[in-house]
BATORLO-78435 format. One line per field, with one value per residue (C-alpha): x, y, z. Coordinates in steps of 0.05 Angstrom, whole numbers, plus 5000, padded with zeros to 4 digits. Example, Ala and Ser with C-alpha at 12.3 -4.5 7.8 and 13.67 -1.06 7.14 Angstrom:
2
c1	(5246 5273)
c2	(4910 4979)
c3	(5156 5143)
***
This chain:
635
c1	(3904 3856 3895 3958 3949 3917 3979 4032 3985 3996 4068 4075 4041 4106 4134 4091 4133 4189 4153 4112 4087 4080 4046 4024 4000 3936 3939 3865 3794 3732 3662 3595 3584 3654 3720 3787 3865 3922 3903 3956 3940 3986 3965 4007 4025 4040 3958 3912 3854 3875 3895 3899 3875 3902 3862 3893 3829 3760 3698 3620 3558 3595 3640 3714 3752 3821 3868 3829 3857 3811 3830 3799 3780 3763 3796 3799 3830 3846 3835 3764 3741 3751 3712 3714 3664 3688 3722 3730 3757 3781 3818 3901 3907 3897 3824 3804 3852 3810 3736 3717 3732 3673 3649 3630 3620 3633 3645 3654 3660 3672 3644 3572 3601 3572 3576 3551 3566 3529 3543 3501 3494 3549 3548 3527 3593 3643 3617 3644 3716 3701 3650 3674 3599 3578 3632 3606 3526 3549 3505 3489 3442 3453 3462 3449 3460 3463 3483 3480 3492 3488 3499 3440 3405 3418 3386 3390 3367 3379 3356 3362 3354 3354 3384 3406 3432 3443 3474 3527 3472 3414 3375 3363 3366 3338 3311 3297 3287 3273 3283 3281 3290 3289 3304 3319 3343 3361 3406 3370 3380 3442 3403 3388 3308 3313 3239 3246 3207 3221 3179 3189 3155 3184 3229 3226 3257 3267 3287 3276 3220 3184 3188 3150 3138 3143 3096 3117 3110 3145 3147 3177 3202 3250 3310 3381 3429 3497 3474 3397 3363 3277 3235 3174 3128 3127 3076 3082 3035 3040 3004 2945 2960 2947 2980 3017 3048 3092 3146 3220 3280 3345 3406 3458 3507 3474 3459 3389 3321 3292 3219 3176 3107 3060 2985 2957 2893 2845 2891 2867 2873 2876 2944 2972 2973 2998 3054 3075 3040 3045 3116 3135 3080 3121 3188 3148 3130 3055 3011 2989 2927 2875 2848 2803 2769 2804 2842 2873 2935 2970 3040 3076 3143 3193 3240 3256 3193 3130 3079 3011 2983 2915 2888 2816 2789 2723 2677 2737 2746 2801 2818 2874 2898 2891 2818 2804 2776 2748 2708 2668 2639 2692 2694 2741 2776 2833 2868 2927 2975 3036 3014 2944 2904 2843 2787 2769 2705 2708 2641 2637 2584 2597 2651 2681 2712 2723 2665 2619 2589 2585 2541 2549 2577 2623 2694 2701 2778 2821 2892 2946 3013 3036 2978 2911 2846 2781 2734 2648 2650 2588 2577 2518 2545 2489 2430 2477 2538 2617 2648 2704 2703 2771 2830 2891 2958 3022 3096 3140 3223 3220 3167 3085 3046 2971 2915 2840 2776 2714 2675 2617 2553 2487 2493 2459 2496 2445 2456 2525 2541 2511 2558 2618 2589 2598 2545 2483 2502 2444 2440 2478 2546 2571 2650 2681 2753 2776 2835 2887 2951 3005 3084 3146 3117 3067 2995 2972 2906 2900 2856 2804 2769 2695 2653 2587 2576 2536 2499 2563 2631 2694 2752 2813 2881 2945 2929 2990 3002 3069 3095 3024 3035 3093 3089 3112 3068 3064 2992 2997 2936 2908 2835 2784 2721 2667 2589 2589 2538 2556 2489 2495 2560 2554 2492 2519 2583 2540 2574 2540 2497 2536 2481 2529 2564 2643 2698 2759 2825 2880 2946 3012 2976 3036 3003 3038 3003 2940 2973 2985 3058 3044 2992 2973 2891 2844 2768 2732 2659 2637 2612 2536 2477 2463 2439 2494 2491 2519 2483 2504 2527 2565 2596 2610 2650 2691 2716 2724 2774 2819 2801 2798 2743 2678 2693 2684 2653 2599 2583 2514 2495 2426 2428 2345 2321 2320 2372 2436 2494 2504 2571 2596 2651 2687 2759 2817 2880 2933 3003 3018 3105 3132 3059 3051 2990 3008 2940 2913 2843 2801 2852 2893 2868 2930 2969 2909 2880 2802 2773 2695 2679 2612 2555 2476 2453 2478 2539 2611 2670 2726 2794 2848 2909 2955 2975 3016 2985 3000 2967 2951 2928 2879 2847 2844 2803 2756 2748 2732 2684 2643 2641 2607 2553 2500 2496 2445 2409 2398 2342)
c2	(4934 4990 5038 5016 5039 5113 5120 5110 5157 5210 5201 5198 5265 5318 5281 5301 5356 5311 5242 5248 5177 5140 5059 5022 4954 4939 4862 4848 4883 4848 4875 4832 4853 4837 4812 4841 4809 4833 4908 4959 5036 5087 5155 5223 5267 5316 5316 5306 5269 5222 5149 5079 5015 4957 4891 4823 4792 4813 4774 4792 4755 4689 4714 4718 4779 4775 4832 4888 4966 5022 5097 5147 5220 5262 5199 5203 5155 5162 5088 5103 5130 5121 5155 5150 5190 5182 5129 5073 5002 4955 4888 4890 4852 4856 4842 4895 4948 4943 4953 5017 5019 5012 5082 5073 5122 5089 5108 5074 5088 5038 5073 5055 4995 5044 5024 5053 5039 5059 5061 5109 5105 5045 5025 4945 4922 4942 4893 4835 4840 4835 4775 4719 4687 4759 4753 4703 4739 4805 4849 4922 4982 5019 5002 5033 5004 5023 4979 5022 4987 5019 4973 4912 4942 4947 4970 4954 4985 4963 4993 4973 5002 4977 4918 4865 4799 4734 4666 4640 4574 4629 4592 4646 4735 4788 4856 4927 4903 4946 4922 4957 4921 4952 4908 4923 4870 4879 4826 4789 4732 4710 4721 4773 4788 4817 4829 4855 4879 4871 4905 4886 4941 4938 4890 4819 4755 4682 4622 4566 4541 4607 4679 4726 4801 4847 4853 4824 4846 4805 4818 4772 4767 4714 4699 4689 4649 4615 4560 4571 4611 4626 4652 4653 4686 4705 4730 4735 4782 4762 4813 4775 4706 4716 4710 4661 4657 4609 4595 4570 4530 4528 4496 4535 4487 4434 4483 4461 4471 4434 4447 4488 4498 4546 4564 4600 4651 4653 4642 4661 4593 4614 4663 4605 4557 4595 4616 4562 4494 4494 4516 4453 4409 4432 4404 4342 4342 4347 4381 4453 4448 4510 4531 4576 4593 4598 4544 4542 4499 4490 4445 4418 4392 4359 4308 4301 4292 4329 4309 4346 4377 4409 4427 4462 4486 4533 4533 4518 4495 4447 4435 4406 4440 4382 4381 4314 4334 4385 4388 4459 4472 4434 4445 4402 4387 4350 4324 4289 4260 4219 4175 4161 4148 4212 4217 4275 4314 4324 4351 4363 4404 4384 4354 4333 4267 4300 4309 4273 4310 4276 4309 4323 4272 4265 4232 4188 4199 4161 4176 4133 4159 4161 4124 4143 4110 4120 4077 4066 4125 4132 4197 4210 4206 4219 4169 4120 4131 4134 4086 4076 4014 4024 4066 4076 4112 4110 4136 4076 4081 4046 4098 4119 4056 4057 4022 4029 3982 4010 4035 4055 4027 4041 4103 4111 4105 4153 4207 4191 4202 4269 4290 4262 4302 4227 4199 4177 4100 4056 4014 4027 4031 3984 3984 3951 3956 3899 3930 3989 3987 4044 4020 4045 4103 4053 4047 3975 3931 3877 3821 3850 3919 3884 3945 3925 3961 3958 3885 3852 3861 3892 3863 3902 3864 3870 3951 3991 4067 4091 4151 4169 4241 4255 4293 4231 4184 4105 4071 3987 3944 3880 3890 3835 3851 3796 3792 3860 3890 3911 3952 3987 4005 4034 4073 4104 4140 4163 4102 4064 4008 3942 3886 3830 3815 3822 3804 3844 3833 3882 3861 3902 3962 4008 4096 4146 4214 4174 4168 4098 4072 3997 3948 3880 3892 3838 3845 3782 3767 3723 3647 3639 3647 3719 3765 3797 3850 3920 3987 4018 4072 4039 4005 4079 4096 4038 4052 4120 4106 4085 4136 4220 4249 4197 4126 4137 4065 4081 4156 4134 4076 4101 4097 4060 4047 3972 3949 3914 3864 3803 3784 3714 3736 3799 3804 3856 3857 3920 3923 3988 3993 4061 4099 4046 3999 3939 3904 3839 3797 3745 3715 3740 3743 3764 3824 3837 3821 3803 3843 3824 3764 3775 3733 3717 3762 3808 3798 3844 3831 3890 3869 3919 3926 3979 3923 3991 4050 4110 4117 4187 4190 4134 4164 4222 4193 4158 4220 4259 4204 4203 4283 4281 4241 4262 4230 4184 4174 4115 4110)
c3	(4157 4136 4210 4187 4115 4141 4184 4131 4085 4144 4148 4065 4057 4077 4020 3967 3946 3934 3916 3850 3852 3918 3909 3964 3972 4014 4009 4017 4030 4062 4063 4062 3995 3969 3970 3943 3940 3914 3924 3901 3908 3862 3870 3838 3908 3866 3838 3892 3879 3815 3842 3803 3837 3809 3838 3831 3847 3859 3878 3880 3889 3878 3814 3809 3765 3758 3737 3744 3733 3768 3748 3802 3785 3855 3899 3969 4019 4097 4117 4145 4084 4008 3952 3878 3846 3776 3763 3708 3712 3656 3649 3639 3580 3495 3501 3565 3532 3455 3495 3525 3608 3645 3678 3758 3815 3885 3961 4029 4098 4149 4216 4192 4141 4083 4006 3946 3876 3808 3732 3695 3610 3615 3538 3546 3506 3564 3604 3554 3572 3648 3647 3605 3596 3557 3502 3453 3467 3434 3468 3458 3493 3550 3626 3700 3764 3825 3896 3969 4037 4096 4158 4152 4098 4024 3962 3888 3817 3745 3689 3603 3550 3479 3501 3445 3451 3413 3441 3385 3376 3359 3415 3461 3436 3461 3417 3437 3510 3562 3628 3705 3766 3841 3895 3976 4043 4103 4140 4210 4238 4194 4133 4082 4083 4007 3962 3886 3821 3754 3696 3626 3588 3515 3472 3450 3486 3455 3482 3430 3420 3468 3431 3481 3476 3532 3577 3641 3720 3770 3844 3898 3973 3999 4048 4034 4068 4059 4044 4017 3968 3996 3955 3994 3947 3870 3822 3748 3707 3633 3598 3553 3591 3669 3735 3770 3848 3860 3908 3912 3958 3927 3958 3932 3947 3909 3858 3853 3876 3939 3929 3880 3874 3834 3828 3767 3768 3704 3648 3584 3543 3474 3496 3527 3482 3434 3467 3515 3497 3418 3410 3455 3415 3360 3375 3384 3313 3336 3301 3310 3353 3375 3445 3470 3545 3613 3645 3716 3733 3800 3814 3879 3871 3935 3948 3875 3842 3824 3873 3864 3798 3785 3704 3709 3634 3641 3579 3541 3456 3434 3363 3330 3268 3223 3224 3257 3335 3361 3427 3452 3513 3552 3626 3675 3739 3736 3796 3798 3861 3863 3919 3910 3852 3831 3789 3739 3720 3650 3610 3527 3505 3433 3391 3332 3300 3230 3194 3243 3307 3375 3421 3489 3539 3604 3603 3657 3670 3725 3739 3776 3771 3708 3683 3648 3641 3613 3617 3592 3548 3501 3471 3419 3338 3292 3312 3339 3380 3394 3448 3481 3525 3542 3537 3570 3574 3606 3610 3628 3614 3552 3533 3519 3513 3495 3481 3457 3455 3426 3363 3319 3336 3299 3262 3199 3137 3095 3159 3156 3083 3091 3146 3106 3051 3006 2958 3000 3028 3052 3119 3179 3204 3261 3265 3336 3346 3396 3412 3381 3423 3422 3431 3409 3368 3330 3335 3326 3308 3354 3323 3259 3246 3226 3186 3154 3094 3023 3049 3064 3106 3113 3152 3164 3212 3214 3223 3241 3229 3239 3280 3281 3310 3260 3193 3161 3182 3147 3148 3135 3130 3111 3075 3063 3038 3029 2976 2977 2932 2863 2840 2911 2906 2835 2848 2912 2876 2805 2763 2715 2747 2752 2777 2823 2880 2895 2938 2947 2978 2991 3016 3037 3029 3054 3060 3073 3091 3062 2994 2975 2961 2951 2947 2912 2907 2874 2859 2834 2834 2894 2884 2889 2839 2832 2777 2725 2687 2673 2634 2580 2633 2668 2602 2584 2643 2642 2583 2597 2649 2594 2544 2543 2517 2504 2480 2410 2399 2450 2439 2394 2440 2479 2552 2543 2609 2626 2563 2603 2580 2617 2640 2675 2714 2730 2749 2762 2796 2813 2838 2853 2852 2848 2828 2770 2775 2730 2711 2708 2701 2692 2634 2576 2509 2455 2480 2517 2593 2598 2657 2649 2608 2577 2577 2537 2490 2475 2511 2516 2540 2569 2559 2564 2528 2572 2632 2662 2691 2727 2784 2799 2726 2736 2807 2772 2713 2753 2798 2727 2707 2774 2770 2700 2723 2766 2841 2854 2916 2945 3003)
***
């Protein structure tokens, strides 16, 4: 085609002086690099050197362009050789003719099967008309490229600057970018033997939920085949993070990967979670967490599946943002295989639950495919400690299931109080939790929470806390709490002493974020022969709670040491609906309900006569009373 098109140019040329426009059509153009149909050549005889190319159909790297018009400044053609030093394509319809045409320089010779072709300064918008995918991105800055083959070898360079982009979703943009990338292959054994840098040295990329600044070095050396894609070796430098190799197969058939695999060097912990793990925590609705240290990671993934993964944390501190955890000094090795079950080596300096410090301790962590298990944890809280007898979690298709057995054993209330930073509590603290099972995005209390507290017991069942890892997350309990100690009580949060023993039951309590919605609570005082009494302190601040300022019929009572009023039975009910408590007691009396029925001599009653009460108003009051009183200590 390409002798037969050189001859009729020969035979064309004595014409020229007669002939102003001669066209010719080429039908089709092959190279390795490219293909071309529909080729028609228009050139003015009359004006050597200027020559339209109009291209029905052009394809490169895998991508089709249809309709194409080239204009060529300094054009030269003999069927061995064609050169186009300054020439300018766009597409032949409404759209192509509105953008600028896209400025390129090429020539080609076919004795040595020589290519080159380079845009220099190419504004980024003249692309848009010739590849569909860039017109709803709208992207601006400036372009240079450059492509030269010369028999089996070829070379590449990109450069831009200033680039800007924006997907139409405002999922993925780019700002200020600048970009280079130099690549080179040579073709042996059927395949192209390519290897290519890229530095990222200014700008900003995002690709929701990941915004990343430049900083960025990637080198990498491969194969490439008709049918395959090798990349045999890659590293990433992210500057402030680390360095990562990894490799790639790609069936480009298939259009997807084979196998992948990738090995990390000292990452610096705190970089990456910041800009890797926590943006993807976030779409999770989990809450922020902190890291700090050096971790190491390594993957394997064939045949469909990932089949090898390595996590190694060195003198490393995790926190979650809340407040609640927080272990230092953490070092670990974690293995993990598809086909066999592995063991980790995890060691905690110190940690965290809340207020309350564990000391150090190892985890003793098992993993079986997508199953995790700990198992005979104890680790030092206070004077007593923290255990986990059992806890386990695992991705199955319906979902993460969990479940936890363990508890508080022995810690001392007095030490704990402190750490809490509560009113000094006497006794110890002994709360075992039979079993906590995660389904379904709820955590659940299997069987009763027992806590012994104030010289009698707590119960808690029928525990469940929904979407615990969600902002909005719904506590509901079941409380039952048995001859607990009245003067203890009092003393221990600076009220007035009440002498007695209560009970106290708390049904549909219903929290959300911690603040109560509902709940039907009782407090009575417990059968048995017991002493009874309250102080004129305490008398004082229960009627505060219903009163600002100091009860007016108590402000000249003396607070003598040793003077109390005896009382027979105590009794008071709430049913919190919509932040109103409505109130109830031991009986009515008129308009009135009788919370404490008095007793001896002398003797008082309390009877209230409001039955409805905001709550946030009350909790507040009693929080105001308990701060005007000073906090007694109770060894």
């Amino acid at each position: 085609m390409l002798l037969r098109t050189a001859v009729l140019l020969l035979l064309l040329a004595p014409l020229a002086g007669s002939a102003a426009q001669i066209t010719l059509s080429l039908g089709s153009l092959r190279h390795p690099s490219f293909e071309a149909e529909g080729v028609m050549l228009s050139f003015d005889a009359a004006r050597l050197g200027e020559a339209d190319i109009r291209l029905g159909v052009l394809r490169v790297a895998g991508t089709e362009y249809r309709a194409l018009k080239i204009h060529c400044s300094g054009f030269y053609f003999d069927g061995r050789r064609l050169d186009c030093p300054e020439g300018s394509v766009r597409r032949e319809d409404e759209r192509g003719r509105d953008r600028p045409a896209l400025p390129f320089s090429l020539a080609w010779r076919a004795e040595d099967n020589f290519l080159s072709f380079s845009m220099h300064d190419v504004d980024a918008v003249a692309f848009s008309p010739l590849v569909k995918r860039l017109r709803s991105w709208q992207p601006k800055g400036t372009i240079d490229f450059g492509l030269t083959v010369e028999g089996d070898r070829a070379w590449l360079g990109l450069a831009v600057r200033d680039l800007e982009f924006a997907s139409r979703e405002g999922d993925v943009s780019g700002k200020a970018i600048l970009l280079t990338v130099a690549a080179g292959a040579e073709h042996r054994g059927g395949a192209w033997q390519w290897n290519a840098r890229l530095d990222w040295s200014q700008g900003e990329l995002y690709r929701a939920p990941w915004r990343r600044e430049a900083g960025v070095i990637m080198e990498a050396a491969g194969s490439l085949s008709e049918t395959t894609l090798q990349v045999g070796l890659v590293r990433l430098d992210v500057m402030g993070t680390g360095s990562v190799n990894a490799s790639l197969a790609w069936d480009r058939a298939r259009g997807e990967a084979t196998e992948w695999g990738f090995v990390t060097e000292r990452l610096d912990l705190a970089s990456a979670m910041d800009e890797w793990v926590q943006p993807w925590l976030g779409t999770l609705d989990f809450p922020k967490w902190y890291a700090a240290g050096h971790a190491r990671f390594s993957a394997e993934w064939k045949a469909g599946g990932l089949r090898r993964f390595y996590a190694g944390l060195e003198d490393a501190r995790v926190a979650d943002g809340t407040g609640y955890v927080e272990l230092g000094g953490v070092n670990a090795q974690i293995p993990w295989e598809a086909s066999s079950p592995t063991d980790a080596e995890i060691s905690v300096a110190a940690g965290r639950l809340g207020d309350l410090p564990l000391g150090g301790f190892a985890l003793p962590l098992r993993l079986d495919g997508s199953e995790a298990t700990v198992k005979g944890l104890s680790a030092p809280m206070l004077d007593g400690r923290f255990v986990i007898d059992l806890l386990r979690l695992a991705k199955r298709p319906s979902g993460w299931h969990g479940e936890f057995e363990g508890g508080i054993e022995g810690v001392s209330m007095p030490k704990l109080s402190r750490a809490l930073k509560l009113p000094i509590m006497a006794g110890s603290l002994t709360a075992r939790v039979p079993r906590i099972a995660y389904e379904d995005d709820v955590l659940r209390l299997d069987g009763a929470l027992a806590i012994e507290v104030f010289d009698g017991g707590i119960i808690v069942h029928q525990l469940r806390l929904m979407d615990p890892f969600g902002k909005e997350r719904r506590f509901i309990a079941e409380v039952t709490a048995r001859n607990l100690d009245l003067g203890m009580l009092t003393r221990t949060f600076a009220f007035g002493s009440i002498e007695g023993r209560f009970d106290a039951d708390l049904h549909d309590l219903e929290m959300q974020n911690w603040q109560p919605l509902r709940f039907d609570a009782r407090i009575a005082s417990s059968e048995g022969d017991y002493p009874r009494s309250l102080s004129i302190g305490a008398l004082k601040d229960i009627t505060a709670l219903g009163e600002t300022g100091q009860p007016k019929a108590l402000e000249r009572v003396p607070e003598r040491s040793g003077f109390s009023f005896g009382y027979d039975r105590i009794g008071l009910s709430c049913a919190l609906r919509n932040g109103v408590c409505l109130l109830d007691g031991v009986a009515r009396e008129g308009e009135g309900v009788v919370l404490m029925r008095g007793s001896g001599i002398p003797s008082v009653s309390i009877i209230g006569y409001n039955r409805h009460i905001d709550w946030e108003a009350l909790v507040a009051r009693f929080r105001e009373v308990i701060a005007g009183r000073p906090g007694a200590i109770i060894e």
